[in-house]
C-alpha positions as a printed Julia matrix, in Angstrom:
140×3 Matrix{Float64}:
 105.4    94.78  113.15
 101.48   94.46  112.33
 100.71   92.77  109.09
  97.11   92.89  109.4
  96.39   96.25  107.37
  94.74   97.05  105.27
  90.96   96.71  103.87
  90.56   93.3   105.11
  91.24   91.46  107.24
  92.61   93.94  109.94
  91.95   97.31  108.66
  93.65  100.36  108.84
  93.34  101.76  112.43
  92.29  104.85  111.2
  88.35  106.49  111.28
  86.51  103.47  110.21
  83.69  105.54  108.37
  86.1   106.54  106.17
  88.93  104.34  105.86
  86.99  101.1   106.39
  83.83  101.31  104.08
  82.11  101.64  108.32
  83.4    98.44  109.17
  85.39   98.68  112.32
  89.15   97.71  112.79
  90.55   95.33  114.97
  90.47   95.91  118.41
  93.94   94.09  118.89
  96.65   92.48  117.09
  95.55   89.37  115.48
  97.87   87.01  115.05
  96.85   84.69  112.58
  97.2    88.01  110.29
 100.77   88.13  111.61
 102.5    86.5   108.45
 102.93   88.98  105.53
 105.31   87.37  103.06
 107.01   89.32  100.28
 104.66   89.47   97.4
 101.49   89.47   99.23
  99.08   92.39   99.07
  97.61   94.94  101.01
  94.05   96.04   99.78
  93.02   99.38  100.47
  89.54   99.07   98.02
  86.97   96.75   97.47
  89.04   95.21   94.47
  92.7    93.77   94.47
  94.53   95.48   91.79
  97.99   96.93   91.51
  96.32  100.28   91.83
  93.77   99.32   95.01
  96.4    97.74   96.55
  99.73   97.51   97.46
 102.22   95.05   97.14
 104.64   93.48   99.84
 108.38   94.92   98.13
 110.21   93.92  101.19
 110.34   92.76  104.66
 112.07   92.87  107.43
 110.85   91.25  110.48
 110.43   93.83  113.25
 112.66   96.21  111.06
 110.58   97.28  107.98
 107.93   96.55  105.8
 107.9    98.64  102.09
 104.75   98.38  100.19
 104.67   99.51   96.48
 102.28  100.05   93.74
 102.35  102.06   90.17
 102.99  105.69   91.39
 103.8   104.86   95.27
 105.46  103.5    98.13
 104.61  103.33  102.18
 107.57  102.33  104.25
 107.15  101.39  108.29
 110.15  101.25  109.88
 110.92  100.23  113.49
 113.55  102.44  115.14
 115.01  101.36  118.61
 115.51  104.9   120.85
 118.09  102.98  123.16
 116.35  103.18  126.18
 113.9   100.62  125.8
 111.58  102.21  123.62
 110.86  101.68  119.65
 109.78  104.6   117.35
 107.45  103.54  114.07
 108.36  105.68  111.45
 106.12  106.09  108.37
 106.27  107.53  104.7
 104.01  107.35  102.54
 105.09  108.27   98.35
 102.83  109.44   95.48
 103.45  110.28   91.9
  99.9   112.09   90.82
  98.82  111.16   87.11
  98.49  114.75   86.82
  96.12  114.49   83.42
  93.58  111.77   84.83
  90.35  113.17   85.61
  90.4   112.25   89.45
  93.45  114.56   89.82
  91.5   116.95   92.22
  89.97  114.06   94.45
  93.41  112.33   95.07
  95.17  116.05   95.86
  92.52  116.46   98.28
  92.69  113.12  100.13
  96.06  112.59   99.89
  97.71  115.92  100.56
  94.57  117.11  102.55
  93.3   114.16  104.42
  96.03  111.61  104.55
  97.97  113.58  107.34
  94.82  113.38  109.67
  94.34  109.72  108.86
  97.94  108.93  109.44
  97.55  110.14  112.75
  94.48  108.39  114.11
  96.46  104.88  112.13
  99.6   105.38  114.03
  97.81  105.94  117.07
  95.66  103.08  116.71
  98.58  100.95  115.91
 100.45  101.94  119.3
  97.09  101.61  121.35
  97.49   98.0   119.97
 100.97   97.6   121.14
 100.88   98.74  123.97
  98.04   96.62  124.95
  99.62   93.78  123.77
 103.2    94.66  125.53
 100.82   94.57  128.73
  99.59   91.43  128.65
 102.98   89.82  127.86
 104.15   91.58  130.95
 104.88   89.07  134.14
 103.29   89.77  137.25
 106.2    90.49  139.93
């Protein structure tokens, strides 16, 4: 499963305007980024905090990764089919602050926005794979 999300160094696979301050994602899986350790963390800001960034909660290797942070989780989960196939499976928790003054921002991205970002991530992220699982295919 990728490791490489985030801000930096990867990105998020998702509309780069947007997700990425306009820089654009990777193109492929990099594997030097391959090596997320519990503990680690995830940026999604300019600034590393517990509340710009989540935090490796547990791992899995090419089961699940769990990221948390004060008022949220995001889970990816791997899930064989049985024919040869894997499904990625994501969920993304949060617990609005329902008194801070950004209340109406974070409604709107997260309950308005984050379903349309999801999308173009997960898509992104199995453009990758598959593009990957081609080139680690033998020539018969």
């Amino acid at each position: 499963m990728a490791g490489a999300m985030g801000l930096e160094p990867g990105r998020l696979y998702s509309y780069d305007l947007l997700d990425n301050l306009g820089r654009p994602s990777a193109r492929q899986i990099l594997p030097q980024f391959q090596h997320l350790a519990v503990g680690d963390w995830v940026p999604m800001g300019g600034n590393t905090t517990p509340y710009t960034a989540y935090r490796v909660a547990r791992l899995e290797p090419a089961t699940l990764m769990l990221w948390d942070k004060p008022g949220g989780s995001w889970l990816w989960l791997l899930e064989p089919d049985g024919a040869g196939c894997t499904r990625l499976i994501t969920r993304l928790r949060s617990r609005y602050a329902w008194t801070r003054s950004t209340i109406v921002t974070e409604l709107i991205l997260m309950e308005i926005g984050d379903p349309f970002m999801m999308r173009k991530c997960l898509l992104g992220i199995k453009q990758r794979a598959e593009r990957l699982a081609a080139g680690r295919r033998l020539p018969t």
